[in-house]
C-alpha angles and dihedrals in degrees: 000000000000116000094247090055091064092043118164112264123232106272106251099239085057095054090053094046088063093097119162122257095262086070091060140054117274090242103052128115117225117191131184111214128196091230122099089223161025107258126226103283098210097121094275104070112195115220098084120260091337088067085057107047089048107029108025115046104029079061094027147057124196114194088260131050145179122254101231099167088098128072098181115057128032120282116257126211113257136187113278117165094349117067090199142011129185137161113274095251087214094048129030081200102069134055123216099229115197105201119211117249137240092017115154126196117229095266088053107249116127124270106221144134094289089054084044097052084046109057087052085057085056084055121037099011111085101187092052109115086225088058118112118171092209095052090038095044087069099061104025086087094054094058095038087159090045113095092162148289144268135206120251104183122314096304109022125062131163123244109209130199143194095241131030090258128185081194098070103094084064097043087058099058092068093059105088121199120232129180123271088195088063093043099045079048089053104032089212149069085218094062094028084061089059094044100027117177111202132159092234125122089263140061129207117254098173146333125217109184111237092008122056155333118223112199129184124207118268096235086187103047110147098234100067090191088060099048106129113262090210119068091229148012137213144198128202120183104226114162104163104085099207087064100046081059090054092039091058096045095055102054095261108118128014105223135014129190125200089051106196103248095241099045086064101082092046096043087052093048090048084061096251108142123233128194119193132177134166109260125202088267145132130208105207153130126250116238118220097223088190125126085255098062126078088226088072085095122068093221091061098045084047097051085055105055085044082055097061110102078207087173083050083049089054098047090044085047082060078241100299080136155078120210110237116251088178136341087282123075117247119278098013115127092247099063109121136194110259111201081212120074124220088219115149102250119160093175092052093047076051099052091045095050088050087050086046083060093257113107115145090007119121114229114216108206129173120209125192117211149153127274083208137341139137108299094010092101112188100333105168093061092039090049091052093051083051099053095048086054099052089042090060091065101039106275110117113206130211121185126219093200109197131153120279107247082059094051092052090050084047088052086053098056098050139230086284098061113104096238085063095052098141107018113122095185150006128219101216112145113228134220119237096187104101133024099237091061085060098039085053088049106055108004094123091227094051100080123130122339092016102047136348101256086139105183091048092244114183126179119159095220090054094052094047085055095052091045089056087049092050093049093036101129091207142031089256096057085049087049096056094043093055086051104059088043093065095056092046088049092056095038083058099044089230090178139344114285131205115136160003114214133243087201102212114213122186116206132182118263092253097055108104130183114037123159120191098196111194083257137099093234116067118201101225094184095094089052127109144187 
């Protein structure tokens, strides 16, 4: 049976959550996400990037931000709970961190430098009593330079690193701050995740496992022109496409993303308004890169990227897609010049599995992926065509399907665990948007627990790029390192690459506002109902 054919059924809470409009506020939100279920909102959300987008930043601040308000130009990082950030002139090693003032959590106690140190002690300090390796393990990854901080006065600390690391202001907007006093009030990250105290635009109502999350504007949010527009937000955990579409038909839910490629044009011509922009993404497989997969050889990662029909994966896309011409998306500034090209060429794939000794010889591979998930986009179909394409030139895929919350646990073990014994590749899609995502993905140290270079991928040249990203003293230094990455990382068929992702989302007629930043995160505070 195809894997479609044994697609994930909508969890049952959720189903029950899909109430029509009359039993909510006018002016609430309601969002279907692609996730089964609410993560654990303790400041590090588990689900990816997705966790993050819908259950980190609308409850939580990091000292840096993204600025979402444009469509047409990529975001650009902004100050967030720090007003200012610069190198330490005596130490490349440390950054000098301003911290904004008068800022309150939820629960009213005072952000400063003290609730600041203190949430990089939750993080990197093991011996902290706030320290909780699960929590911790979820977000370590994302800030691979980062080893702690230390307080300066009240409003300043220094952030200090392993490496001297250009890197480091992206690495700290993934570090969201959450309050000491509630935890000291709850003792635990457990309880803390049920009553969760953040700075973000949103406070948490309620929360129903499985089913929903119910979230109230933050009146009182220190950017006043981010203050949510709508009174309340909701999330609903939705994972089967199909009924997100008729959710959102029948007044259910407001806005949908993932929208299943043949829903758009009915959708359109219901009157149900979709937005759609091309995002820094990838859609890829990654390679294993151990002795037990057959991707360990170049030839054969090779043969498989020459074995994609990416214009075929468009069309079937309904055209939500844009086929990938390298790991970056077109027109960022880190767009190289592969020598490789990423044509559909069955005769070449061919040609490189017979120099790699295997003419004639059929390739088993085993691939785990999502049956859903933020950035996923529609990947049971995807995976199929894929199969059908490898097949043609003599690699015989089998698919692992799990949710997405346990593919992305599988990702942060890494292809070595033993959980993983077998698997030759994963189908994670990857965000572009920032260097240290990349840096975390290929740097050949930064393998399980350290980074998430899950395959355990390791090229000198690619190293030495990263390292002249990490050291660049300006952001045009960093610009022409990640190009040149990018051409090293196709030339190298680092992974399989097929798309980057328009990333459709439907909305209600009556939702105004929305704004799809080329960007994986969405600022939901301008939006109203």
């Amino acid at each position: 049976m195809s894997i479609i054919g044994r697609r994930a059924l909508l969890a049952t809470g959720a189903a029950s959550a899909l109430v029509p409009r009359s039993a909510w506020a006018a002016d609430t939100l309601r969002v279907a996400v692609s996730l089964t279920d609410i993560p654990h909102l303790w400041g590090a959300p588990e689900g990816g990037f997705e966790g993050l987008r819908f259950f980190g930043y609308p409850i939580y601040d990091a000292l840096i931000g993204w600025d979402l308000s444009q469509a047409d130009r990529p975001s650009r990082l902004v100050p967030g709970l720090a007003t200012g950030w610069r190198r330490d002139p005596n130490d490349t090693k440390r950054w000098i961190i301003t911290l904004r003032q008068g800022v309150r959590f939820h629960d009213g106690s005072l952000f400063d430098a003290d609730a600041a140190v203190w949430n990089f002690g939750a993080m990197f300090d093991t011996k902290a009593p706030q320290y909780f390796a699960p929590r911790a393990a979820l977000n370590r990854a994302r800030l691979p330079s980062i080893i702690g901080a230390e307080k300066l006065d009240p409003q300043t600390i220094a952030v200090i690193t392993n490496v001297a690391d250009a890197m480091t202001p992206y690495q700290l907007s993934f570090l969201l701050m959450a309050s000491p006093a509630q935890y000291a009030k709850l003792g635990a990250w457990d309880k803390f995740a049920q009553e969760p105290s953040g700075t973000g635009p949103f406070r948490v109502a309620a929360i129903v496992p499985r089913t929903r999350l119910d979230l109230r504007r933050n009146s009182d949010y220190w950017d006043k022109a981010r203050v949510p527009l709508v009174a309340a937000l909701q999330f609903l955990p939705v994972p089967d496409p199909s009924t997100k579409v008729a959710a959102l038909r029948a007044g259910q839910v407001d806005l949908i993303e993932s929208v299943p490629p043949d829903a758009l044009d009915s959708l359109k011509a219901a009157g149900f308004p979709v937005q759609m922009n091309v995002y820094p993404h990838i859609w890829n497989w990654g390679f294993s890169c151990l002795p037990s997969s057959p991707f360990q050889d170049l030839r054969v990662r090779q043969a498989a990227n020459l074995a994609v029909d990416r214009a075929g994966m468009v069309a079937l896309l309904n055209g939500t897609a844009l086929a990938a011409t390298s790991y970056m998306i077109p027109g960022s500034p880190w767009s190289g010049q592969p020598r490789e090209n990423l044509s559909y060429n069955p005769e070449a794939a061919r040609q490189k599995l017979a120099e790699a000794g295997l003419g004639g010889k059929r390739i088993a591979a085993k691939i785990l992926i999502s049956n859903s998930g933020g950035g996923q986009m529609q990947p049971l179909q995807m995976n199929e065509f894929l199969k059908s394409n490898l097949a043609e030139v003599g690699i015989d895929v089998e698919f692992q399907v799990v949710d997405f919350i346990t593919l992305f646990t599988h990702y942060r073990l890494g292809a070595a665990a033993p959980a993983l014994a077998g698997i030759s590749a994963l189908n994670l899609a990857s965000p572009t948007q920032d260097p240290t995502t990349i840096l975390r993905s290929f740097e050949s140290s930064l393998v399980a627990p350290r980074g998430n270079n899950w395959g355990g991928y390791a090229n000198a040249a690619v190293d030495a790029a990263l390292h002249e990203a990490q050291n660049a003293a300006d952001d045009s230094e960093l610009d022409k390192a990640m190009a040149k990455l990018d051409g090293l990382l196709v030339d190298d068929a680092a992974g399989l690459f097929v798309v980057h992702d328009m990333n459709p989302r439907a909305m209600a007629p009556n939702v105004k506002g929305l704004v799809s930043p080329k960007n994986w995160f969405l600022d939901l505070t301008h939006v109203s109902v």
